[in-house]
C-alpha positions in Angstrom: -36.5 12.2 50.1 -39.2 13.2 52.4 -37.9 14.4 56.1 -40.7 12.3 57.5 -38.3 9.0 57.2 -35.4 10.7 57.4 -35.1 9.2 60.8 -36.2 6.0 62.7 -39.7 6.5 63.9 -40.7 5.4 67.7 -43.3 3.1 67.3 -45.1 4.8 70.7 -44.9 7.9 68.4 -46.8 6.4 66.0 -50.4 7.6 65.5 -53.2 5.1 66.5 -55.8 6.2 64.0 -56.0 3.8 61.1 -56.5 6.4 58.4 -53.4 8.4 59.6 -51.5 4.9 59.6 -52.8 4.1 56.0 -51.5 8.1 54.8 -48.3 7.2 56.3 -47.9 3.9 54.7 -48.6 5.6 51.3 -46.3 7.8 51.9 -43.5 4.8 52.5 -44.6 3.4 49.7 -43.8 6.5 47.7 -40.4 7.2 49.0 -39.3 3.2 48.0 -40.7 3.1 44.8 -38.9 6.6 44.6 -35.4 5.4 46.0 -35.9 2.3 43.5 -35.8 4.4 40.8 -32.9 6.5 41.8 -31.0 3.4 42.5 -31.8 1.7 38.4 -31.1 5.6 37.5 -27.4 5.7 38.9 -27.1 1.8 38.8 -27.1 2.4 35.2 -24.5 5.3 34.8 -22.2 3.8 36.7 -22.1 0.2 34.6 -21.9 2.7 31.9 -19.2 4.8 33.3 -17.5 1.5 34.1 -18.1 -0.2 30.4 -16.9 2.8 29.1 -13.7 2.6 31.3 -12.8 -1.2 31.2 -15.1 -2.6 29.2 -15.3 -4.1 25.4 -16.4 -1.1 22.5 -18.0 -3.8 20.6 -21.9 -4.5 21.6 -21.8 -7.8 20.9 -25.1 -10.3 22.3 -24.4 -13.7 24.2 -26.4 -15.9 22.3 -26.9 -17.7 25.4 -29.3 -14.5 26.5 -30.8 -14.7 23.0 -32.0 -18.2 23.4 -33.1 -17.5 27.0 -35.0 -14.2 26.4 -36.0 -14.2 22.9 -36.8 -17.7 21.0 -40.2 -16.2 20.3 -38.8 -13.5 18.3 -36.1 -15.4 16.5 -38.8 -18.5 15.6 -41.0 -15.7 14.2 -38.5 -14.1 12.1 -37.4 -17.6 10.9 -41.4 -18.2 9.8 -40.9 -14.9 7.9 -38.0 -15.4 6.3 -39.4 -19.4 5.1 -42.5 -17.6 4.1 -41.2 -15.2 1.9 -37.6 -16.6 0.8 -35.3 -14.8 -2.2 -33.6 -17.1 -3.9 -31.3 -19.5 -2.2 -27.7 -17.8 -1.4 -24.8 -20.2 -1.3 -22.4 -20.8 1.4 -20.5 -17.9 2.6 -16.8 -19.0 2.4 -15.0 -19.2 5.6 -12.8 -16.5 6.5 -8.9 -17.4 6.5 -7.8 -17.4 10.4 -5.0 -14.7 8.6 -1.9 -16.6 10.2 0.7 -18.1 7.7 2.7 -15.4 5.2 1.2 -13.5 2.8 1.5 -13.0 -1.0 4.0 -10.0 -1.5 3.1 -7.3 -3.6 4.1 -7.7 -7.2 4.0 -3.9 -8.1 7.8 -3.5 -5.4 10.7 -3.4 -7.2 13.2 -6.2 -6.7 16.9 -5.7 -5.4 18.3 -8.9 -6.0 21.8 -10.1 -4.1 23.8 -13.2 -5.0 25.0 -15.0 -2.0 27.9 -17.3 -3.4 29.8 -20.4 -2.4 34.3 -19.1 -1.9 36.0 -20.1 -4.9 37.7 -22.3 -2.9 34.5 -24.5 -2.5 33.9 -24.1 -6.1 36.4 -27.1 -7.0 35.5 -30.8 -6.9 36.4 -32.6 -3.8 36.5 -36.0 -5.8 38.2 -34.9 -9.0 39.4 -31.2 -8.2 37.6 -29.6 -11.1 35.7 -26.7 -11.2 32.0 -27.0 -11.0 29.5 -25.6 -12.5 26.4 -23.9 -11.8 22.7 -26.1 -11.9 19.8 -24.1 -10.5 19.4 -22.3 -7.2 17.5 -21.6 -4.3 15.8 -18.0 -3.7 13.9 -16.7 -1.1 12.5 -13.1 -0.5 12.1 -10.6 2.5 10.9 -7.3 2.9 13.4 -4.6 3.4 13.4 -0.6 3.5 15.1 2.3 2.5 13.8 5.2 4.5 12.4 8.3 2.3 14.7 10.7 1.1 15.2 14.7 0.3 16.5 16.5 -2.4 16.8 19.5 -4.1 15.4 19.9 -7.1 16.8 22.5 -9.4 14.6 24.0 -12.4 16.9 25.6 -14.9 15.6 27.6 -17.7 17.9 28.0 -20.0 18.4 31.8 -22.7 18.7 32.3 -25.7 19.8 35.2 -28.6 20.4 35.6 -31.9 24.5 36.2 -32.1 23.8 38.0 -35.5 22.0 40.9 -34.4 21.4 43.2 -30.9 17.9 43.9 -31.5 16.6 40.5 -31.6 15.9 40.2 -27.6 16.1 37.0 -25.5 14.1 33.7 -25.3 13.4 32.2 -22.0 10.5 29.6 -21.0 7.8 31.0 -18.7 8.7 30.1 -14.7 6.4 27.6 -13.8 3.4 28.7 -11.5 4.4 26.9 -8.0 1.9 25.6 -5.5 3.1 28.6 -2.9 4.8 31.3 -5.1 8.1 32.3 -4.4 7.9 29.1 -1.2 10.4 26.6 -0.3 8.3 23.2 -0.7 8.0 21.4 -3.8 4.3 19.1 -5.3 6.0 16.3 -3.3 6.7 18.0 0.1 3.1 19.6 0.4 1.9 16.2 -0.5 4.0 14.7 2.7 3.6 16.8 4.8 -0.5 16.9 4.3 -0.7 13.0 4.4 1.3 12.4 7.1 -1.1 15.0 9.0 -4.2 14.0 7.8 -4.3 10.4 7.0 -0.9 9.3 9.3 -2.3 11.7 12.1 1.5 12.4 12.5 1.8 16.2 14.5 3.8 18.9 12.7 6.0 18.7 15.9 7.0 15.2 15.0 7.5 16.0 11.3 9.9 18.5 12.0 11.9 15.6 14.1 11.9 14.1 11.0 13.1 16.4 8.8 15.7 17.2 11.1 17.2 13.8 10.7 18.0 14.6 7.2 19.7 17.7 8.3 16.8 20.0 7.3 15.4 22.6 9.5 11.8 23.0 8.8 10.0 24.5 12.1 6.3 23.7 12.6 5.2 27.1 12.5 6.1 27.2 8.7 4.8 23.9 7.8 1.6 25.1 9.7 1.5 28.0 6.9 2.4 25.5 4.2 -0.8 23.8 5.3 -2.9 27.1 5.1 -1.8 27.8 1.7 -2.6 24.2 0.0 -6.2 24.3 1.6 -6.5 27.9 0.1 -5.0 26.1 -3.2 -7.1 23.3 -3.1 -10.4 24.5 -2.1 -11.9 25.2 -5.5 -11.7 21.4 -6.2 -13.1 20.6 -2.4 -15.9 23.3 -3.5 -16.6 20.8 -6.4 -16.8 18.2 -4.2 -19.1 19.7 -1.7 -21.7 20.7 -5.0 -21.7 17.0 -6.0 -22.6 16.0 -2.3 -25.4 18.2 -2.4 -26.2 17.1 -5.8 -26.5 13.6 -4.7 -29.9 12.4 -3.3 -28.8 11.0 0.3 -25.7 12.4 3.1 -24.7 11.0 5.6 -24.0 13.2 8.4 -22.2 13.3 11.9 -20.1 15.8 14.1 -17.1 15.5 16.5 -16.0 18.1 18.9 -12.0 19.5 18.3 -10.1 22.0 21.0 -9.0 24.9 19.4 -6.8 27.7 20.8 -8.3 30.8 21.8 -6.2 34.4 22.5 -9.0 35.4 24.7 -8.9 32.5 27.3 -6.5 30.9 28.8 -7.8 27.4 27.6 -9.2 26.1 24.5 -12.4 26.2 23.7 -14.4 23.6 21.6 -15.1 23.4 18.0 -16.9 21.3 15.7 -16.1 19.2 12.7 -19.1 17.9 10.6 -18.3 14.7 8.3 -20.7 14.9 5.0 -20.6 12.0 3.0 -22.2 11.4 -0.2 -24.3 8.8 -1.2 -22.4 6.0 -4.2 -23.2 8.0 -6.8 -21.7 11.5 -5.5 -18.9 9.2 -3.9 -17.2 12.1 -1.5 -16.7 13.1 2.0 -16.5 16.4 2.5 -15.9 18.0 5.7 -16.9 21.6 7.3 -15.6 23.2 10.3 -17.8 25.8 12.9 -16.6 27.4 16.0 -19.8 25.9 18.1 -22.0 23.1 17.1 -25.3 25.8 16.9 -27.6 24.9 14.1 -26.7 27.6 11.7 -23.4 25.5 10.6 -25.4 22.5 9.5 -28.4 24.7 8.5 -26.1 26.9 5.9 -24.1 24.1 4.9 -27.6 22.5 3.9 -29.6 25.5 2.6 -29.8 24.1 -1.0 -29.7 20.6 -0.4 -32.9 18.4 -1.1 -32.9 15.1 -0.4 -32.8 12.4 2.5 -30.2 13.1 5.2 -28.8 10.2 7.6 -28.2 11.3 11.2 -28.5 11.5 14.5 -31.8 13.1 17.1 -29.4 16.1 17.2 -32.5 19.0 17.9 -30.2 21.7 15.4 -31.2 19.6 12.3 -34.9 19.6 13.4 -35.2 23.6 11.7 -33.6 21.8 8.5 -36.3 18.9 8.5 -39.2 21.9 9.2 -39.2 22.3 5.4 -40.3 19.6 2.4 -36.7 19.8 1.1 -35.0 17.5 3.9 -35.7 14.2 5.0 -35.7 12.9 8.2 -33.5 9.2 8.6 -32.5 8.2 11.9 -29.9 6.0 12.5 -30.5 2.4 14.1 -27.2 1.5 15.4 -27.7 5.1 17.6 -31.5 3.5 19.0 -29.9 -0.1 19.5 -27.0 1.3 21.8 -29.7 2.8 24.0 -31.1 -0.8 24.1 -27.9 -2.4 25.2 -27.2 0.4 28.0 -30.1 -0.6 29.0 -29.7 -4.8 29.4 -28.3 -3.8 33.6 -31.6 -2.9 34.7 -34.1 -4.9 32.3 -32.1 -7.8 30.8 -35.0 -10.0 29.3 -37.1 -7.1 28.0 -34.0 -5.4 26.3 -32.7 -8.7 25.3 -35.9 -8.8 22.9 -35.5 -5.4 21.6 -32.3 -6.0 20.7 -33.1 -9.3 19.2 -35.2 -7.6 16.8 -32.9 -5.0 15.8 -30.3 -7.9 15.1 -33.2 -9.6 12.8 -33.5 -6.0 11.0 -29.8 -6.4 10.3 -29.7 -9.8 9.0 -32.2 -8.6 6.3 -29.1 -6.1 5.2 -26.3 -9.2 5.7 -28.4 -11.2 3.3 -29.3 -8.5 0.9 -25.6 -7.6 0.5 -24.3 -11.0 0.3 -27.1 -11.7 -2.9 -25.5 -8.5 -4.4 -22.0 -9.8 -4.0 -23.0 -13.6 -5.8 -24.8 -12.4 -8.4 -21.3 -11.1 -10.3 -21.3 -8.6 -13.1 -23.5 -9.7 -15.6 -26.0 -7.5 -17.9 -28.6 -9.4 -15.8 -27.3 -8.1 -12.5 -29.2 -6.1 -10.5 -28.3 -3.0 -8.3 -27.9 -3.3 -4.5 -30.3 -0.7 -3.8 -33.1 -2.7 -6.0 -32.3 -6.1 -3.8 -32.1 -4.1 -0.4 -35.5 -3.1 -1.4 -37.7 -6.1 -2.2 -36.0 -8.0 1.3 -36.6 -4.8 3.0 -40.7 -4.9 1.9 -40.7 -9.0 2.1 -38.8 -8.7 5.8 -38.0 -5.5 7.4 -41.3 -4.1 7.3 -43.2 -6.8 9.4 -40.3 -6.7 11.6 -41.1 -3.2 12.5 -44.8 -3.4 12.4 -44.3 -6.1 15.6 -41.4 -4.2 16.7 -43.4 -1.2 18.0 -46.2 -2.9 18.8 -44.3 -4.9 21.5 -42.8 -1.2 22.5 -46.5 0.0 23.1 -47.3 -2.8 24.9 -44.6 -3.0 27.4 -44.7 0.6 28.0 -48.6 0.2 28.5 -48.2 -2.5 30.8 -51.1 -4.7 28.8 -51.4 -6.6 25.8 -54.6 -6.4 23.3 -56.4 -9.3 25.1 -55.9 -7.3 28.5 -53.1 -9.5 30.3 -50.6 -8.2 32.1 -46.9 -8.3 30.4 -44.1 -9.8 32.1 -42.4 -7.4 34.5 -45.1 -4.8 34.4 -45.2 -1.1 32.4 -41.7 -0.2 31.3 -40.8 3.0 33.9 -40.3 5.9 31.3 -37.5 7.3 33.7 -36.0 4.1 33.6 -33.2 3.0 31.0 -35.1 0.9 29.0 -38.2 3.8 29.6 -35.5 5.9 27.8 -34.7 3.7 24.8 -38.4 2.8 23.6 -39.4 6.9 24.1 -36.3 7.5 22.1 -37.6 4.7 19.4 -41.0 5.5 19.9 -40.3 9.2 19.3 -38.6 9.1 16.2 -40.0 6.1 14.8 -40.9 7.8 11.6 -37.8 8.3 11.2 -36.2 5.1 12.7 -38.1 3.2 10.2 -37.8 5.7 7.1 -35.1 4.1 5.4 -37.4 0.4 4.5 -39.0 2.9 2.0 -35.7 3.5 0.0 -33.2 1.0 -1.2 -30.3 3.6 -1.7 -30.9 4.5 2.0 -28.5 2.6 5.0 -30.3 1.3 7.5 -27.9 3.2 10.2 -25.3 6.3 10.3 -22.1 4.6 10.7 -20.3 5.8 7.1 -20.7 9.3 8.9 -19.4 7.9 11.9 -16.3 6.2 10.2 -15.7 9.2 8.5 -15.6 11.0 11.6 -12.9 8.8 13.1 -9.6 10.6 11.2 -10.6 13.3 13.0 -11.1 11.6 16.2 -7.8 9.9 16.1 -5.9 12.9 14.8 -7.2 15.4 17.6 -5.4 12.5 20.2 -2.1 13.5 18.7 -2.1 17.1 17.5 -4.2 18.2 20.5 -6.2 21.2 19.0 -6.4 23.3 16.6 -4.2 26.8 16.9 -7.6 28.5 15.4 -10.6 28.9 13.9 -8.8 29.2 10.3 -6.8 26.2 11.6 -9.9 24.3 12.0 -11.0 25.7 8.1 -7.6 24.1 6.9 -8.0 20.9 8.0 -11.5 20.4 6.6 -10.5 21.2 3.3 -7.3 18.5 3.8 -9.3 16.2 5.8 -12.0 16.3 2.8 -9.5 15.5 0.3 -7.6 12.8 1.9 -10.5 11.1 3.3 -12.4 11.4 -0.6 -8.9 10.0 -1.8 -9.3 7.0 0.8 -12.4 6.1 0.4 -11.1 5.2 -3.8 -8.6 3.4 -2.6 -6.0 5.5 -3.8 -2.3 6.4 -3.0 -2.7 9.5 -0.7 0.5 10.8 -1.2 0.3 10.2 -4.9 -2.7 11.7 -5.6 -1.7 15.2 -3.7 1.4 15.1 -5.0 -0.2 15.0 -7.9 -3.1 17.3 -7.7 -1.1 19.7 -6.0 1.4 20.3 -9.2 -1.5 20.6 -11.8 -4.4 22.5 -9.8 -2.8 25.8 -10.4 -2.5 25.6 -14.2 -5.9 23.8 -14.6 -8.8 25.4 -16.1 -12.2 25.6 -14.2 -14.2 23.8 -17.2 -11.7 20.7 -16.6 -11.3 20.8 -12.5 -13.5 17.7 -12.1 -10.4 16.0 -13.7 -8.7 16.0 -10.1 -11.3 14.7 -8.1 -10.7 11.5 -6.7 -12.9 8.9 -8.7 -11.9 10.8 -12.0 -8.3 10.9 -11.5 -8.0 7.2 -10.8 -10.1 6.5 -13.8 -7.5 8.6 -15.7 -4.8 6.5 -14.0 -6.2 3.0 -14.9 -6.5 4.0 -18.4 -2.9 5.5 -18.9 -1.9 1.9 -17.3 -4.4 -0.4 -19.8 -2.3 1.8 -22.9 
């Protein structure tokens, strides 16, 4: 702020000469354009702050604004969409409001009880015979029985010849165990890693639990079992990471973890990086660095070619220097910016996001043609539909996408009028959102060219929440080889999720095989193999 107006000025102070007048009107003039900008500028962090704090998660648009701000946009897109027209999808059927009871699973066993009549009722009232049973009336409910320990006792048993002293004994080979010479058995590991990693249930709080079935088992050992199954199951997470990098798209994202550090007296913070592989290299796999500096993405990426999905984070801009990686930027990441930005420019942001929600509807429709065409030798793949409604729609929709950008931060159309509202401020929030498009619109718009690429980042965000959730419970990591622990069980589990598998059964499983499975048949255990294995065994 300039000193000059820092206080009120005397008009007799004021100078008579009309040039010095003029100078300090210019001045004024300055300052207010200069205190409106501060004002939009912390106008919008606070509704942020205060969204943030109290308000909804979900950026959902009142259609109301649509309508009001944006019928141009929407009657375009509609004279698109007329113009160049797939074939006709049907209805979508509605969705089930979900009240009323549920089917129960068929695969529980049932315990069935026999509520009965006294034998005293048993005998006619009119004749006083007995009567006899004709039908009856069942109903079911869910009950539990809480999980249980036990011991379990591997006897091998010896034998000699009783005819002779020379002809030595005969005992079967001890069984290699997941931690040799440990307490846990296949199934315990397995428990204790999904209740972790997938039930983001603290070590403190398993031991609780344990204790109720009258077995000590302190957190500080569990915390070692945990350190020796990732060091027993990283070969096969290895495998997993080759096959992401094999595929020809990842998705990509980062979260910040504490982690304990001797040399402070507070944590400092860590990084988790989610990499998820495209459908054809179906795995997340997961890598943990002590900082988020570019050399843990960069070395995690130094062989991969292909197209990478993330955010404008400047450490993967060394990895997209080379030919190797491509650039695709995420659009629910630019759209965000767009919606922060509705406080200070409602009808111009309004627009922008009505385009990025017609972008979206091209991938809505796309998916839902997939899903009714069925699975027929005719059928074709999603990536091959996403494609040809992607070059019949998306494409235009950018092209008049960033030409409105230009023009609203240039103030002008091509004929020379002035737009609505003036030049976008680029200090401003909505300034910030087209520069952010604007500047990575390469990019932003990359993934039109590829059917097999997603038009925004979120798998890698998803993927990221475990992580998220679990760092709420279990507060930090107790170190760096902590951190190194939990991405090889955070890989596995979330691998084993994303098949749709039984967590604890696959581990359980895994774990009791890995050590006695040859390299040459390791991709066995991975996730998409094993439950092929599984549904085979159950079609014999």
């Amino acid at each position: 702020m300039d000193a000059t107006f820092d206080k009120v000025v005397d008009p007799a102070e004021l100078p008579t000469d009309v040039g010095a007048l003029q100078e300090m009107i210019r001045e004024l003039l300055d300052l207010l354009r200069s205190k409106d900008r501060q004002v939009e500028v912390l106008q919008y962090k606070l509704e942020a702050l205060l969204r943030a704090r109290f308000g909804p998660r979900a950026e959902k648009l009142d259609p109301a604004q649509l309508r009001l701000f944006a019928q141009q946009i929407l009657a375009e897109a509609e004279q698109t969409c007329a113009a160049e027209e797939p074939p006709a999808a049907t209805e979508r059927p509605r969705r089930r409001n979900g009240h009323g009871r549920r089917k129960l699973p068929e695969n529980l066993p049932v315990k069935r009880e026999v509520i009965d009549v006294p034998p005293e009722q048993k005998i006619c009232g009119c004749c006083g015979k007995e009567m006899v049973p004709i039908g009856e009336e069942t109903s079911r409910k869910l009950d539990y029985i809480p999980a249980s320990m036990y011991i379990l006792e591997q006897a091998r048993p010896k034998y000699a010849c009783p005819h002779c002293q020379e002809g030595g004994v005969v005992i079967a080979d001890n069984p290699r165990q997941a931690i040799e010479k440990g307490l846990p058995g296949p199934g315990l590991l397995a428990q204790v890693i999904t209740s972790k990693y997938c039930d983001h249930l603290p070590l403190n709080r398993q031991e609780d639990i344990f204790a109720r079935f009258g077995v000590e088992i302190p957190r500080s050992t569990q915390c070692g079992w945990m350190g020796a199954s990732a060091k027993l199951l990283s070969p096969l997470v290895e495998l997993m990471t080759e096959r992401v990098l094999a595929g020809g798209s990842i998705h990509t994202d980062d979260t910040p973890v504490a982690v304990l550090d001797r040399d402070r007296d507070k944590t400092r913070q860590g990084r988790v990086w989610a990499y998820v592989g495209d459908e054809f290299q179906p795995y997340i796999v997961y890598d943990y660095t002590a900082s988020r500096a570019r050399d843990g993405p960069a070395a995690f990426l130094d062989t991969y070619e292909g197209y990478l999905h993330a955010d404008a984070y400047g450490g993967y801009d060394g990895i997209y220097a080379g030919e190797k990686v491509i650039e695709v930027l995420c659009w629910a990441h630019a759209r965000r910016k767009f919606y922060d930005a509705q406080g200070s420019d409602p009808a111009r942001a309004t627009v922008a996001l009505a385009y990025i929600r017609e972008l979206y509807k091209v991938e809505r429709a796309a998916k839902e043609l997939y899903q009714q065409q069925g699975l027929g030798d005719d059928a074709r793949p999603l990536g091959a539909i996403r494609l040809e409604l992607r070059r019949a729609r998306a494409v235009e929709l950018l092209e008049k996408f960033e030409l409105w950008m230009r023009v609203q931060m240039d103030g002008r159309a091509a004929d020379g009028t002035v737009v609505p509202g003036g030049p976008v401020l680029p200090q401003s929030p909505l300034g910030g959102a087209i520069g952010y498009a604007l500047g990575n619109w390469e990019a932003l718009k990359r993934y039109a060219e590829n059917g097999e690429l997603d038009i925004d980042n979120n798998a890698a965000e998803r993927a990221e929440r475990p992580v998220a959730i679990g760092r709420k419970n279990y507060m930090f990591f107790g170190s760096d080889n902590g951190g190194r622990t939990a991405a090889v069980l955070y890989s596995l589990v979330a691998s084993a999720k994303r098949h749709g598998l039984d967590v604890f059964a696959y581990l359980r499983d895994v774990i009791a095989r890995i050590s006695d499975q040859p390299t040459s048949r390791l991709e066995e255990l991975l996730p998409d193999q094993w439950k092929l294995a599984q549904l085979h065994r159950a079609a014999e």
